[in-house]
C-alpha positions in Angstrom: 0.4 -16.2 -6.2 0.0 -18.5 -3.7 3.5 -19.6 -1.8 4.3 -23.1 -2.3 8.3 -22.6 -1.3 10.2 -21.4 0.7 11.6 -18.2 0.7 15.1 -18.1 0.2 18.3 -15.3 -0.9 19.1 -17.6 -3.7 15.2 -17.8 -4.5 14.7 -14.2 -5.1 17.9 -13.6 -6.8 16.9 -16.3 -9.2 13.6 -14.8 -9.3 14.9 -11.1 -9.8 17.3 -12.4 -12.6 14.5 -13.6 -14.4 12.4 -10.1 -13.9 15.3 -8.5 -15.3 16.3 -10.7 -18.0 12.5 -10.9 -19.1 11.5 -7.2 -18.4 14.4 -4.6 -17.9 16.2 -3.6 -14.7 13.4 -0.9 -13.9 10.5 -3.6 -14.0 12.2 -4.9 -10.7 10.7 -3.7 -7.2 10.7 -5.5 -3.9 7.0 -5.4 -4.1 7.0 -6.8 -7.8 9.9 -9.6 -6.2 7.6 -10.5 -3.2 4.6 -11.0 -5.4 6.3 -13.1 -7.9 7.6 -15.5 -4.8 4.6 -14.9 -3.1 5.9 -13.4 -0.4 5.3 -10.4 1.6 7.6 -7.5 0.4 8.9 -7.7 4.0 10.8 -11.0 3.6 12.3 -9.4 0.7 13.3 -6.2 3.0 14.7 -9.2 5.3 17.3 -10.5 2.8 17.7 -7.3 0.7 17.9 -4.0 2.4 17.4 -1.8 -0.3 16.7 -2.1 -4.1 20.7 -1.4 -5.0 21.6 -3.9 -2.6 19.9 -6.4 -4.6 21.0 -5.4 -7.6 24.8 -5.5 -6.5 24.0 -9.1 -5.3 22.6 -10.0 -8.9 26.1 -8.2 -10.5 28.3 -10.0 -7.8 26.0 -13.6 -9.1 27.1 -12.4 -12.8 30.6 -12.2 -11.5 30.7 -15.3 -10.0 28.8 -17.2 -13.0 31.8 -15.8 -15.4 34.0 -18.8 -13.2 32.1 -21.0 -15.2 31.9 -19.4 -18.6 35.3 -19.5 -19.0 35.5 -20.8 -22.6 37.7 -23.7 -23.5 36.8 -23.6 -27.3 34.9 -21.3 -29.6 37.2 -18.5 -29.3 39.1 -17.0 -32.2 41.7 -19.2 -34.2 44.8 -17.9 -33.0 47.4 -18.7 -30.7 48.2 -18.9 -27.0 49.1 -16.5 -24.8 52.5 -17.1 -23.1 53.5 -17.8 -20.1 50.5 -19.7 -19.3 49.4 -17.0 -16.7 48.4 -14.8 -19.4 46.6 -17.4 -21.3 44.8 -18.0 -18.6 43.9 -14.2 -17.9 42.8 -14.4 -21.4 40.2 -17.0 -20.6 38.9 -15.1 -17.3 38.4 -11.9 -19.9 36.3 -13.7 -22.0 34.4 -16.0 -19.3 33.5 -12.3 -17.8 32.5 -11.0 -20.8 30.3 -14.2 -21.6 28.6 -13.8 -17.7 27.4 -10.3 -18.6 26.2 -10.7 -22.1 24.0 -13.4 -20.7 22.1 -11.0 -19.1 22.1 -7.5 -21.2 19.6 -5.9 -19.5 21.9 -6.0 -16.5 25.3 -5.3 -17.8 24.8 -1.2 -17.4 24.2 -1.7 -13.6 27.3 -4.5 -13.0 30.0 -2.6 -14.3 28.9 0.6 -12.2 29.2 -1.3 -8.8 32.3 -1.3 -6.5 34.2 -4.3 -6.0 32.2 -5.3 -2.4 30.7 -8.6 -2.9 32.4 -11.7 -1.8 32.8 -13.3 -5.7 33.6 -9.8 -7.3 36.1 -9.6 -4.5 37.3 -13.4 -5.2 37.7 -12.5 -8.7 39.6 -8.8 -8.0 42.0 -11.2 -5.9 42.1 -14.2 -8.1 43.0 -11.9 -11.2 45.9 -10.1 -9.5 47.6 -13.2 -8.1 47.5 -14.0 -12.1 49.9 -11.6 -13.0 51.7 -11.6 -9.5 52.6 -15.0 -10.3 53.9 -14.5 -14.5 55.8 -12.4 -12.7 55.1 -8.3 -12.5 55.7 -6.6 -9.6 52.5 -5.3 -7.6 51.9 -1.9 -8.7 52.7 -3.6 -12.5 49.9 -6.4 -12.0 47.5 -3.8 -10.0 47.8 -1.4 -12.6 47.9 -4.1 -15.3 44.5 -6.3 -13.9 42.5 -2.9 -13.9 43.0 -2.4 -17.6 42.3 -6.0 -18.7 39.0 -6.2 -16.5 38.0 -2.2 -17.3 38.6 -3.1 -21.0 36.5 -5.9 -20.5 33.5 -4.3 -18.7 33.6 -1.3 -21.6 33.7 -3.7 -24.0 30.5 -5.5 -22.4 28.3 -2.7 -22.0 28.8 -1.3 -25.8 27.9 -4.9 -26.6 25.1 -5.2 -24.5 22.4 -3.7 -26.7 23.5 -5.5 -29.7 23.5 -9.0 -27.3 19.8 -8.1 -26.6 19.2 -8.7 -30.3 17.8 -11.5 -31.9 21.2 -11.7 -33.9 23.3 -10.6 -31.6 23.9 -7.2 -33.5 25.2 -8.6 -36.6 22.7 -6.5 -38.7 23.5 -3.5 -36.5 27.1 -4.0 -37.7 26.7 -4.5 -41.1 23.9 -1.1 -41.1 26.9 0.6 -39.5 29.7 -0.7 -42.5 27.4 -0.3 -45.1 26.7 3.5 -43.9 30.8 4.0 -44.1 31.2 2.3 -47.6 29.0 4.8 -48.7 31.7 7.7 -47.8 33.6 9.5 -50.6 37.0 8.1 -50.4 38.5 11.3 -50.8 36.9 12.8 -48.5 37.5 10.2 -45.8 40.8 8.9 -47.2 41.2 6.4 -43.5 38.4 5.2 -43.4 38.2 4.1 -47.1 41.9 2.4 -46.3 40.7 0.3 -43.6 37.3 -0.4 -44.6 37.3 -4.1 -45.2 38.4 -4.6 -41.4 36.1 -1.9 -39.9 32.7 -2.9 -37.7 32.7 -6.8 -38.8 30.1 -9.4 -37.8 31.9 -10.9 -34.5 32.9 -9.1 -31.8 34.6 -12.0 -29.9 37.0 -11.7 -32.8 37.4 -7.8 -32.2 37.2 -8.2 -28.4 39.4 -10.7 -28.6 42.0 -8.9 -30.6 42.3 -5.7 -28.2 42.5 -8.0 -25.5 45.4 -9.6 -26.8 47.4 -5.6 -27.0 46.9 -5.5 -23.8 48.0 -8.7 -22.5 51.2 -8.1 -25.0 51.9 -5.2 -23.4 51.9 -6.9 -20.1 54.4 -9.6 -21.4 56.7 -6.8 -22.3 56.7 -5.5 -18.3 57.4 -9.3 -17.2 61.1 -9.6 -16.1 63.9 -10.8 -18.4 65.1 -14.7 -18.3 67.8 -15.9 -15.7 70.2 -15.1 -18.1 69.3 -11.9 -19.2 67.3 -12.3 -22.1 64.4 -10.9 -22.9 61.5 -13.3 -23.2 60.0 -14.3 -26.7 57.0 -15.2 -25.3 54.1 -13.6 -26.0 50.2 -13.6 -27.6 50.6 -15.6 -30.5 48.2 -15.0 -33.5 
């Protein structure tokens, strides 16, 4: 097509999220990207070195979009966190999950790359001043941050099949339960036990619950009150 703008890094990596989001990651080229601009594949070259170098731009955009997805309703009905620090890791869990299950078709790609990109790295930094500030020592929030945000990422790309279905991967879910209610109960004596609470409909509800062990287990590590006390705070819910 014709060119009628101009040419710019947050044009193409508009353009590429679109490619991707419409077409898979392998329907993306910098020939395919130039065309769809209209651009020579050299002014893609120009901004984007290499295919992977584009693509850990997009995951660092994804990154940087989960700033903004941060929910402040819609999650599950339960309680705070507390102290407010881990509420508000809470919320940056979910707003990162949110950013990738906006765009499936990337999410396997995202949570392979190395933290290099300016708002990946914002985040990484962001994150651990979190938990620095509720109060765990630095190798307790490195250590801590990692599991939060891997647990997130691992959560995201199981999810992000189901996210590329029209319902989200209820039916998927329900296929899954319905396979397992079929399971002699001797047999599978466990299973049978916890079947009513076993691959339900909403995974914010299941993410959210995991996330809230490990966040619990972060308030135990927090130091004890000026007195001595331990603290009572915690995830409630």
């Amino acid at each position: 097509m014709p060119r009628t703008q101009r040419v710019t890094r947050d044009l193409l990596l508009d353009t590429a999220m679109q490619i991707v989001d419409t077409e898979g990651l392998d329907a993306l080229t910098m020939r395919r990207l130039g065309r769809q601009v209209g651009a020579d594949p050299a002014m893609v070259y120009r901004s984007f070195a290499t295919k992977s170098e584009l693509v850990e731009a997009l995951a660092d955009r994804l990154f940087a979009q989960a700033r903004d997805r941060r929910p402040s309703s819609g999650l599950p009905p339960a309680g705070q966190c507390r102290p407010a620090e881990l509420e508000q890791l809470r919320l940056v869990a979910h707003g990162i999950r949110r950013a990738l299950l906006a765009h499936p078709a990337l999410v396997a790609a995202a949570v392979r790359r190395p933290p290099r990109q300016e708002a990946t790295l914002r985040g990484l930094d962001a994150g651990l001043g979190v938990l620095l500030a509720a109060g765990l020592d630095p190798e307790a929030a490195a250590k801590g941050y990692q599991a939060v945000l891997f647990y997130t990422l691992g959560f995201a790309a199981i999810e992000a099949p189901f996210a590329a279905t029209p319902d989200g991967g209820v039916q998927d879910q329900a296929d899954t339960h319905a396979v397992l209610t079929r399971l002699p109960a001797d047999d599978y004596p466990n299973i049978a036990a916890t079947l009513p609470h076993l691959y339900g409909p909403d995974l914010t509800v299941q993410f959210d619950h995991g996330l809230r062990l490990l966040l619990a287990g972060l308030r135990a590590q927090l130091p004890t009150t000026e007195d001595g006390r331990e603290r009572t705070d915690g995830c409630d819910g």
